[in-house]
C-alpha positions, 0 to 999 in steps of 0.5 A: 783949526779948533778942536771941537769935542762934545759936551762932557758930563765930567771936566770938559777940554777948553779950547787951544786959547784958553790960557794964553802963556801955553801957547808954545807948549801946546805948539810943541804937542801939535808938531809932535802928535799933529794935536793937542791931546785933549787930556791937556786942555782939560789940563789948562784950568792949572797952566803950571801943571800943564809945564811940569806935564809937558817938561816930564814928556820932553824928557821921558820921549827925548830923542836922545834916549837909549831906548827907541822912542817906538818901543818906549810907546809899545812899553806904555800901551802895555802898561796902560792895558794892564791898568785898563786905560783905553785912551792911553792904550789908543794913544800909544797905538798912535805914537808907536806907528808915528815912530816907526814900529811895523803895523804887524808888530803892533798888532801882535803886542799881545802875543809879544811872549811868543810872537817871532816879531819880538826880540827876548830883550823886548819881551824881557822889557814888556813883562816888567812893564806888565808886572811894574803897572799892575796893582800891586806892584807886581815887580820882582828882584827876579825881573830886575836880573832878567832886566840886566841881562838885556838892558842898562841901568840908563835904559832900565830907568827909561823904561821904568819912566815910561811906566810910571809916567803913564801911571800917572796919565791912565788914572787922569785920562780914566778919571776925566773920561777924557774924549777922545781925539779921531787920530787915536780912535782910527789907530785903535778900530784898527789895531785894538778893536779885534783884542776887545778895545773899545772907546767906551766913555771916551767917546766924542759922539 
């Protein structure tokens, strides 16, 4: 079934179809989120930066990681919290419950310093996402050591990764006004709404 969205002010999302040759690409997003995220069908208009894109996220969510793909998500909403990014923040809400991380938890993401429901390694990895995402970099040699404590250098890199590589999708999504899909908007009102998200310009209505 095609994606149906609104009209966009901005750059609007073409239609699954448009570029023929990311056809496969767009099947493995299907089979991983259960759609085509819209931020790439805005994308599209450059085929070659929609495969970069999609061979950077097959390798940030390998299955074969050190880091669970579930708390890989709750790294990027933090991340994309502290750049203001509210698709991102939907989106990561999705893919956390998707791999598994209890609803509870996810709505205490926030309170994460102090919520039971959080390992200290965790709440060691979300400050320096918190810290690696704000701007300027709020990153410390401090952090780095904490960091060390809990984590290794493979799943430190992971980690800082997935920072980086929201980096990159919050200023997209945010400049786009990228509309948002009806999987993510539901997991935000749910989860988000009660902590002051809101879809805002990334409404579909």
């Amino acid at each position: 079934m095609d994606q149906k969205v609104k009209p966009s002010p901005r750059l609007a999302p073409l239609p699954v179809g448009h570029a023929p040759e990311l056809e496969e690409t767009f099947e493995f997003s299907k089979k991983s989120l259960g759609f085509v995220p819209n931020s790439m069908l805005i994308m599209q208009r450059k085929p070659k930066l929609v495969k970069a894109f999609s061979q950077l996220s097959q390798a940030i969510w390998d299955p074969n990681g050190e880091v669970d793909r579930g708390f890989k998500r709750l790294v990027g909403h933090v991340a994309s919290r502290a750049a203001g990014c509210v698709y991102c923040m939907a989106h990561t809400a999705e893919g956390a419950i998707h791999y598994g991380i209890d609803d509870r938890k996810l709505a205490a993401v926030w309170e994460y310093r102090t919520s039971p429901l959080f390992s200290e390694a965790e709440r060691v990895a979300l400050d320096f996402a918190l810290a690696a995402a704000s701007v300027p970099n709020d990153v410390t040699d401090e952090m780095f050591a904490e960091m060390r404590k809990h984590w290794s250098e493979n799943q430190i890199v992971e980690i800082a990764a997935v920072v980086a590589y929201f980096g990159f999708l919050n200023r997209w999504n945010d400049t786009m006004g990228t509309p948002l899909e009806p999987e993510p908007i539901a997991t935000g009102e749910k989860y988000l709404a009660s902590h002051g998200w809101k879809v805002g310009k990334h409404s579909r209505k």
